[in-house]
Kinemage of the C-alpha trace (Angstrom):
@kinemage 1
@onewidth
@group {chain A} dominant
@subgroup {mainchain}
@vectorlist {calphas} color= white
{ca unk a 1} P 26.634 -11.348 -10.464
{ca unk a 2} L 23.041 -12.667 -9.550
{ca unk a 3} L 22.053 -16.564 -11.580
{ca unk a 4} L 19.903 -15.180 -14.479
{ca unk a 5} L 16.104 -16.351 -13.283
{ca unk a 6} L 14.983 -19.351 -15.021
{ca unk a 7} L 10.911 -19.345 -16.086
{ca unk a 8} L 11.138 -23.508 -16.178
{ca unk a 9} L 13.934 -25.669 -14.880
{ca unk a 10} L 17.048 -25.750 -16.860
{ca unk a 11} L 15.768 -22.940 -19.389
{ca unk a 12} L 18.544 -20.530 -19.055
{ca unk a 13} L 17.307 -17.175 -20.023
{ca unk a 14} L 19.266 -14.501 -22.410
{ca unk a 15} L 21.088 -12.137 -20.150
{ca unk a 16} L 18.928 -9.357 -21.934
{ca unk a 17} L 16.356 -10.578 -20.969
{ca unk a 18} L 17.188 -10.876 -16.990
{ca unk a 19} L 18.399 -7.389 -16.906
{ca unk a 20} L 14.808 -6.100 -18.260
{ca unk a 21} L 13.240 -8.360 -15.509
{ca unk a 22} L 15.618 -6.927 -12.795
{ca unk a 23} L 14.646 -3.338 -14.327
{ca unk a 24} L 11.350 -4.181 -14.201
{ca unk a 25} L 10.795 -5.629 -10.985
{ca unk a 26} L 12.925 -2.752 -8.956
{ca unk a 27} L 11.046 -0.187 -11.316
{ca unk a 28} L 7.550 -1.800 -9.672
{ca unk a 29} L 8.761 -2.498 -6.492
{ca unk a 30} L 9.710 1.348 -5.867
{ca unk a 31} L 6.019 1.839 -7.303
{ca unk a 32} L 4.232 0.092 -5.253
{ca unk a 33} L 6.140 1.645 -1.753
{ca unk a 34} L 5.079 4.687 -3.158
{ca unk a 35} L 1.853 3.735 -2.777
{ca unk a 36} L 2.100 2.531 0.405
{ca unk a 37} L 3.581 5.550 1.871
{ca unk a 38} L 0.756 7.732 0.027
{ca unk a 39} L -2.000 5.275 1.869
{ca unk a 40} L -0.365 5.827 5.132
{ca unk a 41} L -0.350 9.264 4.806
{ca unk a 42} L -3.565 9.584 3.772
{ca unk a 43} L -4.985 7.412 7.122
{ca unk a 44} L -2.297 9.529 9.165
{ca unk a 45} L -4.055 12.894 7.856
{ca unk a 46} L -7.729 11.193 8.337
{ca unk a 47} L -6.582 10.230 12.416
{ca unk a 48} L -4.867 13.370 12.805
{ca unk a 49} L -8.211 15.047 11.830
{ca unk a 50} L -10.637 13.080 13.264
{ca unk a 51} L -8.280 13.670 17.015
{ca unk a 52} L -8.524 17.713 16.443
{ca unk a 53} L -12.079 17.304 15.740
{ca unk a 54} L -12.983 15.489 19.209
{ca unk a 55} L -10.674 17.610 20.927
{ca unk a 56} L -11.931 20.761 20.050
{ca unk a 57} L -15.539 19.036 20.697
{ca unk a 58} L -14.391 18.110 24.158
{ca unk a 59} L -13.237 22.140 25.037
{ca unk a 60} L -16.385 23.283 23.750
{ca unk a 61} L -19.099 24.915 26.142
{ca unk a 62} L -22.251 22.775 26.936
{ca unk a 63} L -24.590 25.169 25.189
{ca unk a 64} L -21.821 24.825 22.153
{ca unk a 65} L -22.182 21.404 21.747
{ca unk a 66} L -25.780 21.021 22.174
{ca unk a 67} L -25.969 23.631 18.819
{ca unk a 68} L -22.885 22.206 17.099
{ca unk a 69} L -24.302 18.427 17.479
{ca unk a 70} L -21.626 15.281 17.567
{ca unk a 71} L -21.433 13.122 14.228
{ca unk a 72} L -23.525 10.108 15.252
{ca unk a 73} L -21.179 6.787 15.531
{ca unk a 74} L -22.381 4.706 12.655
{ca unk a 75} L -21.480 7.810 10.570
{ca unk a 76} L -18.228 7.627 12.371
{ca unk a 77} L -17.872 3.597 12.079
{ca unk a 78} L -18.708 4.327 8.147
{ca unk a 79} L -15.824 7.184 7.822
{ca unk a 80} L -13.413 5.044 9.913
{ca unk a 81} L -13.767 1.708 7.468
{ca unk a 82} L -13.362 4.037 4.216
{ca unk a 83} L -10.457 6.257 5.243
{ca unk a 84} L -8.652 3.588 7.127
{ca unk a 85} L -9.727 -0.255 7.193
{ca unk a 86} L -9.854 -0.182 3.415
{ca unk a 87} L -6.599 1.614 2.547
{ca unk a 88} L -5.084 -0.529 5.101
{ca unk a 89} L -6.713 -3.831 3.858
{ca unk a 90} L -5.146 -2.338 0.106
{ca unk a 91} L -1.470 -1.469 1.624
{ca unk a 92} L -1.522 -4.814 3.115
{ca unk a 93} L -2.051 -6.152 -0.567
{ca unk a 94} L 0.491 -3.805 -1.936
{ca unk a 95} L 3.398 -5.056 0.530
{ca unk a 96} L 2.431 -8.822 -0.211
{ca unk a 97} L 3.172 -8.015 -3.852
{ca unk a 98} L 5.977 -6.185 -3.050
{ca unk a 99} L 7.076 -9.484 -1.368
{ca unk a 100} L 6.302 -11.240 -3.803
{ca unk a 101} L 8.475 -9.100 -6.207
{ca unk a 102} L 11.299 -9.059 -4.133
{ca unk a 103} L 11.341 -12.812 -3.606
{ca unk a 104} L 11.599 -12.773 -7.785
{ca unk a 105} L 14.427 -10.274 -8.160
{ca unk a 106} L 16.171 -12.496 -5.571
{ca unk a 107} L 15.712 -15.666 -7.526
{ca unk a 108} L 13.677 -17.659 -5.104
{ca unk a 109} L 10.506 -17.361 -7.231
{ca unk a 110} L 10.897 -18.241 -10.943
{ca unk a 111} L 9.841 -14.683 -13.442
{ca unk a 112} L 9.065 -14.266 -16.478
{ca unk a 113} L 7.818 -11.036 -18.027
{ca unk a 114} L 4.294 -12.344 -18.887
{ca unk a 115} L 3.701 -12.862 -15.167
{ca unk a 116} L 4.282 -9.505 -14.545
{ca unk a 117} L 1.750 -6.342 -14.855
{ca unk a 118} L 2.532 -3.198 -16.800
{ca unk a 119} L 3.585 0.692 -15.039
C-alpha cells in the first residue's frame, strides 16, 4: 500500500485519515475532468456552429447576402473570446489543479484536508 501523506515532516498521519484524503482527492479529481470535458464540448458546439454558419453564408446568392448581412468581426472577435478563449483559459486552470491533485494522491506534494476545497 501507498506511505500515508505526511502534512509536516515526520508527522505520520492516522490511516483514517489518509483514506478520506485519497477519497477526497479522486472524488475531486473525477470532478474537475468533468468539467473539462463539459468546457470542451461546449467550445466544440460553439466552432461547429460558427463553421455551418459561414458555410451556409458562403452558398448563399449575392442578393441573399446583401439582405441577410454578415456579423461584423469585432462582434465575431467578442463571441470568439467568450465561447472559447475564456473556457479555454478556465480548462487550462482546471487541469493544473487536477495536476496538482494528482501529484498529492501520489505523495509528491504533502495534503492535508484544510488545503483542500469542498464538492
Amino acid at each position: 500500500m501507498e506511505e500515508p501523506i505526511t502534512s509536516l515532516p515526520g508527522r505520520i498521519v492516522s490511516r483514517k485519515k489518509t483514506a478520506e484524503v485519497h477519497s477526497l482527492l479522486e472524488a475531486l479529481i473525477a470532478k474537475r475532468v468533468q468539467e473539462i470535458a463539459e468546457i470542451e464540448q461546449m467550445v466544440e458546439r460553439y466552432e461547429r456552429r460558427i463553421r455551418l454558419e459561414e458555410q451556409a453564408y458562403r452558398t448563399m446568392s449575392a442578393f441573399r447576402k446583401m439582405l441577410s448581412g454578415k456579423k461584423p468581426d469585432h462582434h465575431l472577435a467578442v463571441e470568439y473570446i467568450h465561447y472559447v478563449k475564456k473556457p479555454l483559459e478556465k480548462a487550462r486552470g482546471l487541469r493544473a489543479e487536477v495536476a496538482k491533485y494528482q501529484q498529492m494522491l501520489n505523495g509528491t506534494l504533502p495534503a492535508e484536508l484544510s488545503d483542500l476545497p469542498e464538492l
